[in-house]
N, C-alpha and C positions, 0 to 999 in steps of 0.2 A: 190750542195746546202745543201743537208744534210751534208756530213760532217764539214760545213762550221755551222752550227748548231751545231754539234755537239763538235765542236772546242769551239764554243761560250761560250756554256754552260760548258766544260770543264774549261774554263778561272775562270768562273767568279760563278760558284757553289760554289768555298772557301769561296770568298769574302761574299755572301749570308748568308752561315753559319758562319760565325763570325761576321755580323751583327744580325744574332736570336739569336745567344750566348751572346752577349752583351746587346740585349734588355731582354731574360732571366735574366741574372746576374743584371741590374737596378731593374728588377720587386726584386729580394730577394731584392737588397740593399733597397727598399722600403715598403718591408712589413713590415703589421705592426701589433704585438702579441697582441690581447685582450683576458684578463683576467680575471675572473668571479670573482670577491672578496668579493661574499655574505657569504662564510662561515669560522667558524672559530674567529667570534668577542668578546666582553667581552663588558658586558654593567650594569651600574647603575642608580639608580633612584635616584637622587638627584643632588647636587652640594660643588666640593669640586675643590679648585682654583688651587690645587698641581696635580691632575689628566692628566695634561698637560707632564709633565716629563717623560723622559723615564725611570727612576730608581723607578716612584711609582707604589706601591705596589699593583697589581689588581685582587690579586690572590682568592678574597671575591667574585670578580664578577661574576654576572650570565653570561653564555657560551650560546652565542645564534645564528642564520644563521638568514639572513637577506634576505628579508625584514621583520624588524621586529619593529612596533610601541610597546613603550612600557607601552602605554594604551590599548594594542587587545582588552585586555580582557574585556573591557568596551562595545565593540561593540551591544552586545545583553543584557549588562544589565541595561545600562542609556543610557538617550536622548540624543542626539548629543549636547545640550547646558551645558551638565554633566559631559562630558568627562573629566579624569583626566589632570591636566596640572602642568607641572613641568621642573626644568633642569635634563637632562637625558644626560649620558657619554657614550659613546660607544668606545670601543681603541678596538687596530688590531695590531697583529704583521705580519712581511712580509720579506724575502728575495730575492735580486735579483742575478742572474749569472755576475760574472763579466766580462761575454763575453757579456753582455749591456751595461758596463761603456763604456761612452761616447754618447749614446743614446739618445733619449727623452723620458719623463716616462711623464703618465698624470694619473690624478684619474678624476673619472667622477659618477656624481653621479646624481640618474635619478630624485632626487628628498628628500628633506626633509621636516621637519615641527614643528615650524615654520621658525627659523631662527638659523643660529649655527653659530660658531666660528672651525678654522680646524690646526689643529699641524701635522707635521712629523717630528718626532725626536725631540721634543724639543720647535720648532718652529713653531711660529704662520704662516702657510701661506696666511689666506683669511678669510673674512666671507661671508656668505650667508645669503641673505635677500626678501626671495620669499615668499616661502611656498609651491611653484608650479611647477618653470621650474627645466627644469636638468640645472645641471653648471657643473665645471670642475677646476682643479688646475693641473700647471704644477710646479709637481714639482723635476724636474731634479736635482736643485743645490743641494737639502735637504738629496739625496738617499745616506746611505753609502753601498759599493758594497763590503767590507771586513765582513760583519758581518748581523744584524738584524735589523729591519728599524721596530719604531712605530710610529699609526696613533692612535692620538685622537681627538676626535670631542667633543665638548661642545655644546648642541640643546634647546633653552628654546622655550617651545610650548604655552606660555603663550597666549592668545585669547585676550589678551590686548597688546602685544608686539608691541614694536613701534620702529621705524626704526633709529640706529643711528646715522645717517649724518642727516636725516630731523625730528625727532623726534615725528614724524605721525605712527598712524598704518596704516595697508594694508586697504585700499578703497576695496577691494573683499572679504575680511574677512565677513562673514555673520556664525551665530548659527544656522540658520533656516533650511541651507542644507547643510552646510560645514563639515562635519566630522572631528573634530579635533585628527588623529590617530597619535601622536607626534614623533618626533625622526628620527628614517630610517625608512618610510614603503615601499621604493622602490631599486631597485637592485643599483650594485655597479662596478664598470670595470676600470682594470687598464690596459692602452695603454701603450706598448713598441714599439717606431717607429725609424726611420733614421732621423737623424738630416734635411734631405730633406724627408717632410712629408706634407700630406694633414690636416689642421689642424680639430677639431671635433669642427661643430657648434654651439658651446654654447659660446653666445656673454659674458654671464654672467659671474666676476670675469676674465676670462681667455681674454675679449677685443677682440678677433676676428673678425677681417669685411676683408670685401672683396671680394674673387673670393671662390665660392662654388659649388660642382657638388652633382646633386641631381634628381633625377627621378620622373616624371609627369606621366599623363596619360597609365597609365601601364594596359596593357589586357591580366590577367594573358592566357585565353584561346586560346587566337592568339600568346603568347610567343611577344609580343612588349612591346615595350614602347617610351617613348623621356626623352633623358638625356639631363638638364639645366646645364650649364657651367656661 
């Protein structure tokens, strides 16, 4: 009987391990690189329509890490219905490994204010029109993998900004508590995944619905939780 076990598991131990070396080998082909892209940026206080280009000139700009409103400095010295408002530039240079070409590239952003317009290379990809949620941009086809990739954002923080498909402003827009801290005040992250990827929640711009996995009821002291599928 034991060697008859022993036999068994002789057979069929290979076979075992070259199915955990294969389910290993899917988890790399599935990971997926996030990237902190809060530092490092160039930003202006104004509006200038050439700013979108990749050949213009930004070398006047203030060099700043984000998150960064480029009203702060308002914060302790006028009321929140005082706060400065304008169109404010922000660009980013970036390179990637061309052992990513072919890949999925995503920018994700946790958050701006009010509403911007977003270029890579050139190119318009999206606008955003919240003030609130994160959103996100894929944008794979934009990346060049021979050379240097820019991001510029155009952000107008206007407190009267009105949306342009419906020509209303924000219904949540309030002076009384709303801090208008304009521009980027929140972090930045660039996703490099496998073409078979789980994609990142943010319905906004990026259209997303569907099947998402996400965690409930978590007890950090028991070590549990329940995963939603």
């Amino acid at each position: 009987m034991k060697r008859t076990i022993l036999q068994l598991l002789f057979f069929f131990f290979p076979i075992l391990v070259s199915y955990i070396t294969a389910a290993e080998d899917q988890f790399k082909l599935n990971k997926r690189e996030k990237y902190n892209f809060n530092s490092e940026w160039l930003m202006f206080i104004g509006d200038d329509i050439k700013a979108s280009s990749v050949k213009y000139n930004d070398s006047s700009w203030a060099r700043v890490t984000l998150p960064r409103a480029f009203n702060e400095d308002d914060a302790f010295k006028l009321a929140i219905d005082n706060h400065t408002t304008s169109i404010v530039w922000y660009r980013k240079y970036f390179r990637l490994s061309k052992k990513d070409y072919g890949k999925k590239v995503f920018l994700e952003f946790e958050g701006i204010r009010f509403a911007g317009e977003f270029f890579i290379n050139g190119k318009s990809v999206g606008i955003h029109e919240n003030g609130v949620m994160a959103f996100g941009f894929d944008i794979t086809e934009h990346i060049n993998y021979s050379g240097s990739n820019t991001i510029a954002v155009r952000i107008d923080n206007d407190w009267d900004y009105k949306e342009k498909a419906t020509g209303t402003q924000y219904q949540w827009n309030d002076k009384n508590f709303n801090a208008n801290y304009g521009g980027i005040p929140k972090n930045v992250y660039l996703h490099v995944s496998d073409k078979l990827h789980q994609t990142l929640p943010l319905y906004s711009n990026m259209q997303t619905t569907g099947t998402y996995v996400y965690a409930r009821e978590i007890n950090i002291s028991k070590k549990i939780g329940r995963a939603h599928v």
